[in-house]
C-alpha positions in Angstrom: -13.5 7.1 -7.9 -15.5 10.4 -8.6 -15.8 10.8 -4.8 -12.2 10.5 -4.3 -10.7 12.7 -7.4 -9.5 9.7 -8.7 -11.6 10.5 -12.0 -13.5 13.7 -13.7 -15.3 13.8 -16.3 -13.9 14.0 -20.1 -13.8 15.4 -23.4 -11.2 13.5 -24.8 -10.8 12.1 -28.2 -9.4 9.4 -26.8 -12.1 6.4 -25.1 -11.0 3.1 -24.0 -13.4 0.2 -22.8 -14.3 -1.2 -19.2 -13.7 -4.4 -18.6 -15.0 -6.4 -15.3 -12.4 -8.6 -13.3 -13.2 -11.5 -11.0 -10.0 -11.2 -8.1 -9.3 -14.6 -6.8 -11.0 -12.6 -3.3 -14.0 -12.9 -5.1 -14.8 -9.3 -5.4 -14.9 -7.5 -8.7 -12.0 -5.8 -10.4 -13.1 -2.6 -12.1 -10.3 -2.3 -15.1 -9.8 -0.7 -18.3 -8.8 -2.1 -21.2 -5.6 0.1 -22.7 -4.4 -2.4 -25.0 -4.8 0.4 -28.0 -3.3 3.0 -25.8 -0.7 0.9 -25.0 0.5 0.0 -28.6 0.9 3.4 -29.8 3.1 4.2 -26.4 6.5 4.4 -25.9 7.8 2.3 -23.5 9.2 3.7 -20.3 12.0 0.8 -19.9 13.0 1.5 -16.0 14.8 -2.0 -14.7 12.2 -4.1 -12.8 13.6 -6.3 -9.9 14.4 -9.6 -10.4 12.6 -11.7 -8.0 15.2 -14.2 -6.9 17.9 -11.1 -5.9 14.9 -10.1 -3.8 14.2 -12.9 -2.8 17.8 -13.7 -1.8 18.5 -10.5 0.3 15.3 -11.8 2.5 16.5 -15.1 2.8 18.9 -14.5 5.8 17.1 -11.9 7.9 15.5 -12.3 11.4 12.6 -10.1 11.2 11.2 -9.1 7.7 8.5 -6.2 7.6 6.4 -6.5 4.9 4.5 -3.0 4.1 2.3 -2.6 1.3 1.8 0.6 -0.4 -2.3 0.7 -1.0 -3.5 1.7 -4.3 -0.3 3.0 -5.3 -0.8 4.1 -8.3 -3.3 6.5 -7.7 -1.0 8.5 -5.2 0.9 9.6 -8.9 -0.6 12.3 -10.5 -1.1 12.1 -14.1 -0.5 15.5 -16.5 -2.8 17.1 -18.9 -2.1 15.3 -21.9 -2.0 11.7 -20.3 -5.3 12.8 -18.5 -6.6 12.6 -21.6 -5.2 10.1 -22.8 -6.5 7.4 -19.9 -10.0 8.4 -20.7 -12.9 5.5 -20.9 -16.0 4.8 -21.7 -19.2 3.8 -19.2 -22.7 3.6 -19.6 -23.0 7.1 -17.7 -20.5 9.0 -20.0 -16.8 9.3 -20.2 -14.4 10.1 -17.7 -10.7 10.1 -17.5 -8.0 9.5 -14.8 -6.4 12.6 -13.0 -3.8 9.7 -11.6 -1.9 6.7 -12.3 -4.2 4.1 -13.4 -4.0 -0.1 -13.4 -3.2 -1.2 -17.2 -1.4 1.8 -18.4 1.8 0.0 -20.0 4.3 2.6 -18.2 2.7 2.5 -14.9 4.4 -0.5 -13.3 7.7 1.3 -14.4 6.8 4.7 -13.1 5.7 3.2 -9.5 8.4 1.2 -9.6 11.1 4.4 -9.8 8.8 6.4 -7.7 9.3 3.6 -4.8 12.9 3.2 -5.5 13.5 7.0 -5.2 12.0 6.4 -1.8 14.5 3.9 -0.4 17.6 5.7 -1.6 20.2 5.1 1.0 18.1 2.4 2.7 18.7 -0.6 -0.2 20.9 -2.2 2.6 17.8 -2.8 4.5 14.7 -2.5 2.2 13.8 -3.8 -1.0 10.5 -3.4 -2.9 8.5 -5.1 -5.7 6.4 -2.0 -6.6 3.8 -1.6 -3.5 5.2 -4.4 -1.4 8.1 -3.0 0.8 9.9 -5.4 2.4 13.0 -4.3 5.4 15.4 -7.3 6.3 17.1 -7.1 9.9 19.5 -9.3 11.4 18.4 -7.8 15.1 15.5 -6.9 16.9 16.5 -3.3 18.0 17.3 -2.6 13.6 14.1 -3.8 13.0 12.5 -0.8 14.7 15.0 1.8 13.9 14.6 0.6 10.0 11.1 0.8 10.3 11.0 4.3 11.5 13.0 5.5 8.6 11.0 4.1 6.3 7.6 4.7 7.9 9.2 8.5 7.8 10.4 8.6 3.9 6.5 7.0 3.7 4.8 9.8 5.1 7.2 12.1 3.4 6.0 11.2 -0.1 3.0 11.8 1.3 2.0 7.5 0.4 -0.2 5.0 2.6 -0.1 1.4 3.6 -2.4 -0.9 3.8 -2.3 -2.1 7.4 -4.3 -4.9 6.8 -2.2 -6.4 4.5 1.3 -5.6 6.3 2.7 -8.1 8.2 5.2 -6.8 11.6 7.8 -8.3 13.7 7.9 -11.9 12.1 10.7 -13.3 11.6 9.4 -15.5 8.5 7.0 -14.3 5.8 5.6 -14.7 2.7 7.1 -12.6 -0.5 6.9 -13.1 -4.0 5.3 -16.6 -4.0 8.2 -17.6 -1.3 8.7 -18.4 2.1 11.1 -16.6 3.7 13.6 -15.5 6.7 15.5 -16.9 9.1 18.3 -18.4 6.6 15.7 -20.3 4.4 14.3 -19.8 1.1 11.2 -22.2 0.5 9.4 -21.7 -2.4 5.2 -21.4 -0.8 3.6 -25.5 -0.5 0.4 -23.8 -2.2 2.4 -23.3 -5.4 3.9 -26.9 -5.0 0.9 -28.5 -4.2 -0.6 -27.0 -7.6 2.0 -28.2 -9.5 1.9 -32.1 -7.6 -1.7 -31.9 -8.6 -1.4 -31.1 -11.8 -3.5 -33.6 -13.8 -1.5 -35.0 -16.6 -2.0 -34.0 -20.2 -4.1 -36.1 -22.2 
Protein backbone atom coordinates (compact mmCIF):
# COMPACT_ATOMS: atom_id res chain seq x y z
CA UNK A 1 0.00 0.00 0.00
CA UNK A 2 3.24 2.26 0.55
CA UNK A 3 4.22 1.26 -3.09
CA UNK A 4 1.07 2.24 -4.45
CA UNK A 5 0.33 5.76 -2.46
CA UNK A 6 -2.35 4.05 -0.93
CA UNK A 7 -0.74 4.97 2.56
CA UNK A 8 2.22 7.45 4.00
CA UNK A 9 3.42 7.70 6.97
CA UNK A 10 1.63 9.63 10.05
CA UNK A 11 1.72 11.93 12.75
CA UNK A 12 -1.63 11.81 13.72
CA UNK A 13 -3.17 11.84 17.16
CA UNK A 14 -5.48 9.68 16.02
CA UNK A 15 -4.22 5.43 15.82
CA UNK A 16 -6.57 2.68 15.19
CA UNK A 17 -5.62 -1.12 15.37
CA UNK A 18 -4.98 -3.83 12.51
CA UNK A 19 -6.83 -6.54 12.44
CA UNK A 20 -6.15 -9.85 10.16
CA UNK A 21 -9.11 -11.31 8.08
CA UNK A 22 -9.47 -14.80 6.71
CA UNK A 23 -11.62 -14.18 3.01
CA UNK A 24 -13.65 -17.29 2.38
CA UNK A 25 -10.68 -17.37 -0.81
CA UNK A 26 -8.48 -18.22 1.76
CA UNK A 27 -6.19 -15.41 1.47
CA UNK A 28 -5.72 -12.84 4.25
CA UNK A 29 -7.69 -9.71 4.62
CA UNK A 30 -5.56 -6.81 5.80
CA UNK A 31 -8.28 -4.43 7.81
CA UNK A 32 -8.44 -1.85 10.35
CA UNK A 33 -10.44 -1.75 13.03
CA UNK A 34 -12.46 1.83 13.02
CA UNK A 35 -15.03 0.92 15.43
CA UNK A 36 -13.89 4.15 17.74
CA UNK A 37 -13.61 6.27 14.69
CA UNK A 38 -16.72 5.24 13.61
CA UNK A 39 -18.72 6.15 16.85
CA UNK A 40 -17.70 9.58 17.11
CA UNK A 41 -18.70 10.13 13.17
CA UNK A 42 -21.44 11.54 11.69
CA UNK A 43 -23.25 9.44 9.49
CA UNK A 44 -23.27 10.20 5.85
CA UNK A 45 -27.00 8.70 5.22
CA UNK A 46 -26.90 8.45 1.23
CA UNK A 47 -29.87 5.80 0.23
CA UNK A 48 -28.34 2.38 -0.45
CA UNK A 49 -30.13 0.14 -3.10
CA UNK A 50 -32.39 -2.23 -2.11
CA UNK A 51 -31.48 -5.52 -3.39
CA UNK A 52 -34.75 -7.03 -4.61
CA UNK A 53 -35.44 -3.52 -6.94
CA UNK A 54 -32.04 -4.54 -8.30
CA UNK A 55 -32.59 -7.57 -8.42
CA UNK A 56 -35.96 -7.08 -10.21
CA UNK A 57 -34.76 -4.77 -13.11
CA UNK A 58 -32.23 -7.85 -13.94
CA UNK A 59 -34.76 -10.33 -13.91
CA UNK A 60 -36.07 -9.77 -17.46
CA UNK A 61 -32.98 -8.97 -19.45
CA UNK A 62 -31.20 -11.07 -22.25
CA UNK A 63 -27.69 -10.29 -21.70
CA UNK A 64 -26.56 -8.86 -18.16
CA UNK A 65 -22.84 -7.47 -17.92
CA UNK A 66 -21.61 -7.74 -14.76
CA UNK A 67 -18.40 -5.17 -14.22
CA UNK A 68 -16.75 -4.90 -11.07
CA UNK A 69 -15.09 -1.79 -9.99
CA UNK A 70 -11.57 -3.19 -8.33
CA UNK A 71 -10.64 -1.68 -5.07
CA UNK A 72 -12.96 0.97 -5.33
CA UNK A 73 -12.49 2.69 -2.64
CA UNK A 74 -9.11 3.59 -2.97
CA UNK A 75 -9.78 5.44 -6.38
CA UNK A 76 -11.41 8.30 -3.70
CA UNK A 77 -9.13 10.47 -2.35
CA UNK A 78 -9.36 11.30 1.19
CA UNK A 79 -8.69 15.18 2.51
CA UNK A 80 -6.33 16.39 5.09
CA UNK A 81 -8.31 16.05 8.04
CA UNK A 82 -9.75 12.54 7.29
CA UNK A 83 -6.13 11.59 6.37
CA UNK A 84 -5.58 11.86 9.62
CA UNK A 85 -8.18 10.65 10.96
CA UNK A 86 -7.80 6.89 9.11
CA UNK A 87 -4.44 6.65 10.67
CA UNK A 88 -3.28 2.97 12.32
CA UNK A 89 -1.08 1.44 14.04
CA UNK A 90 1.63 -1.57 12.84
CA UNK A 91 4.53 -3.01 14.27
CA UNK A 92 6.72 -0.74 11.88
CA UNK A 93 5.11 2.64 12.93
CA UNK A 94 1.93 4.47 11.98
CA UNK A 95 0.65 5.29 8.78
CA UNK A 96 -2.52 6.78 7.48
CA UNK A 97 -4.75 6.51 4.39
CA UNK A 98 -4.38 9.20 1.54
CA UNK A 99 -7.77 7.34 0.15
CA UNK A 100 -10.95 5.76 0.86
CA UNK A 101 -10.31 2.98 3.11
CA UNK A 102 -12.47 -0.52 3.97
CA UNK A 103 -14.28 -0.01 7.53
CA UNK A 104 -14.57 3.69 7.43
CA UNK A 105 -18.49 3.95 8.43
CA UNK A 106 -19.20 6.63 5.49
CA UNK A 107 -17.29 4.79 2.86
CA UNK A 108 -19.93 2.45 1.57
CA UNK A 109 -22.18 5.71 1.26
CA UNK A 110 -19.52 7.85 -0.41
CA UNK A 111 -18.73 4.96 -3.21
CA UNK A 112 -22.04 4.33 -3.39
CA UNK A 113 -22.97 8.23 -4.67
CA UNK A 114 -19.67 8.38 -6.46
CA UNK A 115 -20.94 5.21 -8.68
CA UNK A 116 -24.30 6.57 -8.95
CA UNK A 117 -23.06 9.92 -10.26
CA UNK A 118 -21.50 7.77 -12.83
CA UNK A 119 -24.66 6.18 -14.34
CA UNK A 120 -26.66 9.36 -14.44
CA UNK A 121 -28.77 9.07 -17.49
CA UNK A 122 -27.94 5.34 -17.92
CA UNK A 123 -30.34 3.97 -14.75
CA UNK A 124 -32.55 2.60 -17.69
CA UNK A 125 -29.88 0.23 -18.40
CA UNK A 126 -27.42 -0.08 -15.46
CA UNK A 127 -27.71 -0.50 -11.95
CA UNK A 128 -24.99 -0.89 -9.32
CA UNK A 129 -24.45 -2.32 -5.74
CA UNK A 130 -21.30 -0.16 -4.96
CA UNK A 131 -18.38 -1.92 -7.19
CA UNK A 132 -20.61 -4.35 -9.02
CA UNK A 133 -22.10 -2.70 -12.20
CA UNK A 134 -24.58 -4.55 -13.64
CA UNK A 135 -26.25 -3.29 -17.54
CA UNK A 136 -29.59 -5.17 -18.48
CA UNK A 137 -30.41 -5.41 -22.34
CA UNK A 138 -33.24 -6.87 -23.97
CA UNK A 139 -31.04 -7.25 -27.47
CA UNK A 140 -27.75 -8.18 -28.51
CA UNK A 141 -26.83 -5.06 -30.53
CA UNK A 142 -27.85 -2.71 -26.82
CA UNK A 143 -25.76 -4.81 -25.11
CA UNK A 144 -22.65 -3.52 -26.87
CA UNK A 145 -23.72 0.03 -27.41
CA UNK A 146 -24.62 0.12 -23.38
CA UNK A 147 -21.35 -1.23 -22.70
CA UNK A 148 -19.46 1.30 -24.50
CA UNK A 149 -21.15 4.08 -22.61
CA UNK A 150 -20.38 2.82 -19.66
CA UNK A 151 -16.98 1.42 -20.28
CA UNK A 152 -16.55 5.37 -21.45
CA UNK A 153 -18.12 7.18 -18.18
CA UNK A 154 -15.55 4.26 -16.52
CA UNK A 155 -12.54 5.58 -17.97
CA UNK A 156 -13.81 9.10 -17.54
CA UNK A 157 -13.77 8.92 -13.74
CA UNK A 158 -10.60 7.76 -14.32
CA UNK A 159 -11.87 3.97 -12.32
CA UNK A 160 -10.85 0.23 -13.16
CA UNK A 161 -12.40 -3.12 -13.41
CA UNK A 162 -11.49 -6.15 -12.41
CA UNK A 163 -11.59 -8.19 -15.57
CA UNK A 164 -11.24 -11.26 -13.86
CA UNK A 165 -14.21 -10.96 -11.93
CA UNK A 166 -16.53 -9.42 -14.84
CA UNK A 167 -18.67 -11.62 -16.42
CA UNK A 168 -19.68 -10.53 -20.59
CA UNK A 169 -22.23 -11.49 -23.00
CA UNK A 170 -24.35 -14.04 -20.79
CA UNK A 171 -27.46 -13.95 -20.76
CA UNK A 172 -27.84 -15.34 -17.10
CA UNK A 173 -25.65 -14.38 -14.13
CA UNK A 174 -25.11 -14.35 -10.73
CA UNK A 175 -25.94 -10.90 -8.64
CA UNK A 176 -26.54 -10.31 -5.21
CA UNK A 177 -26.81 -13.94 -4.03
CA UNK A 178 -29.34 -14.56 -7.13
CA UNK A 179 -29.63 -16.04 -10.26
CA UNK A 180 -30.61 -14.08 -12.89
CA UNK A 181 -31.80 -13.10 -16.56
CA UNK A 182 -33.69 -14.24 -19.06
CA UNK A 183 -37.22 -13.63 -17.19
CA UNK A 184 -36.23 -15.56 -14.05
CA UNK A 185 -35.25 -14.69 -10.66
CA UNK A 186 -33.87 -17.81 -8.68
CA UNK A 187 -32.49 -17.20 -5.56
CA UNK A 188 -28.42 -19.16 -5.97
CA UNK A 189 -28.92 -23.43 -4.87
CA UNK A 190 -25.61 -22.74 -2.76
CA UNK A 191 -27.61 -20.42 -0.39
CA UNK A 192 -30.51 -23.04 -0.51
CA UNK A 193 -28.60 -25.88 -0.03
CA UNK A 194 -27.13 -24.07 3.25
CA UNK A 195 -30.26 -23.51 4.52
CA UNK A 196 -31.70 -27.52 3.65
CA UNK A 197 -28.62 -28.48 5.61
CA UNK A 198 -29.02 -26.58 8.24
CA UNK A 199 -28.72 -28.98 11.30
CA UNK A 200 -31.54 -28.48 13.58
CA UNK A 201 -31.21 -26.69 16.89
CA UNK A 202 -30.61 -28.67 19.87
Amino acid sequence: MLQMGVIRPSGSAWASPVVLVPNPNGEICFCMDYHKLNAVTLPNNYPMPRTNKLVKKLGRAQFIPILDLTQGYWQVPLNKTAKKMSAFITHVGLYEFNVLSFRLQNAPATFQKLVDGLLVELEKCAVTDLDDVAIFLESWAKHLEHLQKVFKRIREAKLTVKTKKCQIGLNRVAYLEHQVGQETINPLQAKVNAIQKWPVPK
